[in-house]
C-alpha positions in Angstrom: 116.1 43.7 -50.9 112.2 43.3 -50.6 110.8 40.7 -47.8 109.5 38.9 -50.6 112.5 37.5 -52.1 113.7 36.7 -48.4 110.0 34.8 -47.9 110.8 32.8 -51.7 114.4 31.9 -50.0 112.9 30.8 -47.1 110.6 28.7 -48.9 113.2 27.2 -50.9 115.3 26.4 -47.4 112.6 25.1 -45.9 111.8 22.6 -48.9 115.7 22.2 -49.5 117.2 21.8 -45.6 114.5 22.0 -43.4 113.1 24.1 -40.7 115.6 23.5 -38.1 118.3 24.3 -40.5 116.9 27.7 -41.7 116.0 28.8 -38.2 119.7 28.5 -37.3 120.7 30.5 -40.3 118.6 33.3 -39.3 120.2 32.9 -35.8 123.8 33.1 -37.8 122.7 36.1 -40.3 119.9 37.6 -39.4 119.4 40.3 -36.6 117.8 39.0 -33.2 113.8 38.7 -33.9 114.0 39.4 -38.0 111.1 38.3 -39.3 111.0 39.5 -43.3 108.1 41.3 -44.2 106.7 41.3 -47.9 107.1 45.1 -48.8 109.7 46.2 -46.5 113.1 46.0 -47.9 116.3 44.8 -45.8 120.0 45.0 -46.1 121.2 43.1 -49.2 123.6 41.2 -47.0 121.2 39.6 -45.1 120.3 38.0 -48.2 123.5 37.1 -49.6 124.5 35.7 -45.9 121.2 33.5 -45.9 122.1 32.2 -49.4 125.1 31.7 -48.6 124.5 29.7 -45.4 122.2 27.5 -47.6 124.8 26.7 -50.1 127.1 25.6 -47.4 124.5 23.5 -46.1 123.7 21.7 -49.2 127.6 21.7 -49.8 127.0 23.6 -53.4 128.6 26.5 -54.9 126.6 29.6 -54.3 126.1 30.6 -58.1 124.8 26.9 -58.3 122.1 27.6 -55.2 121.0 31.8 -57.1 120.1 29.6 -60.2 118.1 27.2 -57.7 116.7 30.0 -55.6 115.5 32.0 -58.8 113.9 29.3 -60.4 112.0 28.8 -57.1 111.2 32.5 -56.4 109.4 32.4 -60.2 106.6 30.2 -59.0 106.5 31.8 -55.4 106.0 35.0 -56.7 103.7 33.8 -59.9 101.5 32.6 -57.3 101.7 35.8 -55.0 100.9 38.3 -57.7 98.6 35.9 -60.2 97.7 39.8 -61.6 100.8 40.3 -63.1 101.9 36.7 -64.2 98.6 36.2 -65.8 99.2 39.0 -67.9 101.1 37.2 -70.5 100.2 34.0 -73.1 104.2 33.2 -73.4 107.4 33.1 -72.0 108.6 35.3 -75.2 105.6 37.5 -74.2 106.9 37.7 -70.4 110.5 37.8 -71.1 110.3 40.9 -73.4 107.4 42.8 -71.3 110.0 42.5 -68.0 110.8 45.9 -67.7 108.1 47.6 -69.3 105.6 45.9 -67.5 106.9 43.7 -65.1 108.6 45.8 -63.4 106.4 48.8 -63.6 103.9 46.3 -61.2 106.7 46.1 -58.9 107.3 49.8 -58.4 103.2 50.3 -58.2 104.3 47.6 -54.9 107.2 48.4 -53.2 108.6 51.8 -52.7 112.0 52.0 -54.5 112.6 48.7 -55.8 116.1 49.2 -56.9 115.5 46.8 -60.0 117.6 45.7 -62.5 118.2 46.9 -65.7 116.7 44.6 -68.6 116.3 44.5 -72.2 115.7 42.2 -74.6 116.0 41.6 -78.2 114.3 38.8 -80.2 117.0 37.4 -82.9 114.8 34.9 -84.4 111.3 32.6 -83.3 114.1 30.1 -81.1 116.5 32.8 -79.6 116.2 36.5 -77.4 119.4 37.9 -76.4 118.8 39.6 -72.7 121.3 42.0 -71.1 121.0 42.3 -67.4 122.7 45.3 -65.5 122.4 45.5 -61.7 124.9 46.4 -59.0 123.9 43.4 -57.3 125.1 41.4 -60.1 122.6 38.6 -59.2 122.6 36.7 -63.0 122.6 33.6 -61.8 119.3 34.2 -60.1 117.9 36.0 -63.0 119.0 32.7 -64.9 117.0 31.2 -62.3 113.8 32.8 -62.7 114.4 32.4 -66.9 114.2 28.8 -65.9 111.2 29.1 -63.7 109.0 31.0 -66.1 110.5 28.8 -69.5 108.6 25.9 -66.5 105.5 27.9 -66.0 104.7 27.9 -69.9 106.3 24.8 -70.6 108.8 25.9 -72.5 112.3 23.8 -72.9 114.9 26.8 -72.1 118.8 26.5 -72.8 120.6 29.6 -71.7 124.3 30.9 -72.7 126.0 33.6 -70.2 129.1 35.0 -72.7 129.2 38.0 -70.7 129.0 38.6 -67.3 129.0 41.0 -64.8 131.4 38.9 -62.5 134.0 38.6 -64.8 134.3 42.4 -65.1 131.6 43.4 -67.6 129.7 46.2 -67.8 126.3 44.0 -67.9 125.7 40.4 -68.7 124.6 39.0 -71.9 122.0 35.9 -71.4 121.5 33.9 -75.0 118.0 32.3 -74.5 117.5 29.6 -76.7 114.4 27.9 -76.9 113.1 24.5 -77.8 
C-alpha cells in the first residue's frame, strides 16, 4: 500500500482520535521510526493493523471505519492531485473514467500500484452498476470513496453491495443509485 493512503488514514485519526492516540498506534503497528512516505509503498498489514487500531478506539466495527476512511481519503487525495480530479464535470463522469483514466494517473505516480480491478456500466440516468475485484477486498473503502466523490459534486449517493468479495464472491457488485 502507497504512503499516501497511510497519510489520508492518518489524517482521518488525527481528526477522529487525536494525535496522542495515533502516535500510540504507530507505536503498536508500525515498525520503530515508520514515517509513511507518499510514493513508497508498505506492507498491507501495516494498514489494516492501523485501521484496525482506530476502529477499536472509536469502538466501531472495522467495515464501518473503511467506509469512513474512504470517504475521507477522496477529498485528501482530490486535493493532493487537483490534476486528475479536475479532470471530470461529474461524479458519473469520474466514476466510469476510474480505470481508464484514473488509474492510468496513478501508475504514471507510483511504481506498481497493485490497483483494483473496476468497471462500470451505466443502467439508466439514476443507476451504474460497479464491480470491484481486488485481493485486498477493501469494498467498504471503495464504498467510501463513492461517498466522497457523490460529496465532491454534490451528488446524493445510495449504494447497494449484493455481492461481495467477503462473502466468497469472485468480485463485488456495488448498485449506485443516485438522487
Amino acid at each position: 500500500m502507497r504512503g499516501v493512503v497511510f497519510r489520508g488514514l492518518e489524517e482521518l485519526a488525527i481528526e477522529t482520535i487525536g494525535m496522542q492516540e495515533w502516535d500510540e498506534l504507530l507505536e503498536t503497528y508500525a515498525p520503530q521510526g515508520r514515517v509513511y512516505v507518499s510514493p513508497t509503498a508498505y506492507p498491507d498489514e501495516e494498514l489494516f493493523a492501523l485501521a484496525q487500531g482506530v476502529a477499536s478506539k472509536l469502538d466501531k466495527p472495522l467495515t464501518e471505519v473503511l467506509a469512513i476512511f474512504g470517504q475521507s481519503l477522496f477529498g485528501f487525495l482530490a486535493k493532493k492531485h487537483v490534476g486528475i480530479s479536475s479532470k471530470f464535470s461529474s461524479f458519473e463522469e469520474l466514476v466510469v473514467s476510474i480505470d481508464s483514466v484514473i488509474h492510468m494517473e496513478v501508475k504514471k505516480l507510483y511504481d506498481e500500484p497493485n490497483l483494483p480491478s473496476i468497471t462500470t456500466t451505466i443502467e439508466n440516468d439514476k443507476t451504474i452498476i460497479l464491480k470491484y475485484k481486488s485481493n485486498r477486498k477493501l469494498c467498504f473503502c471503495a464504498e467510501g470513496l463513492l461517498h466522497g466523490a457523490a460529496q465532491h459534486y454534490n451528488r446524493v449517493l445510495r449504494i447497494e453491495h449484493p455481492q461481495c468479495m467477503h462473502e466468497g464472491a469472485d468480485h463485488c457488485v456495488l448498485i449506485l443509485h443516485l438522487d
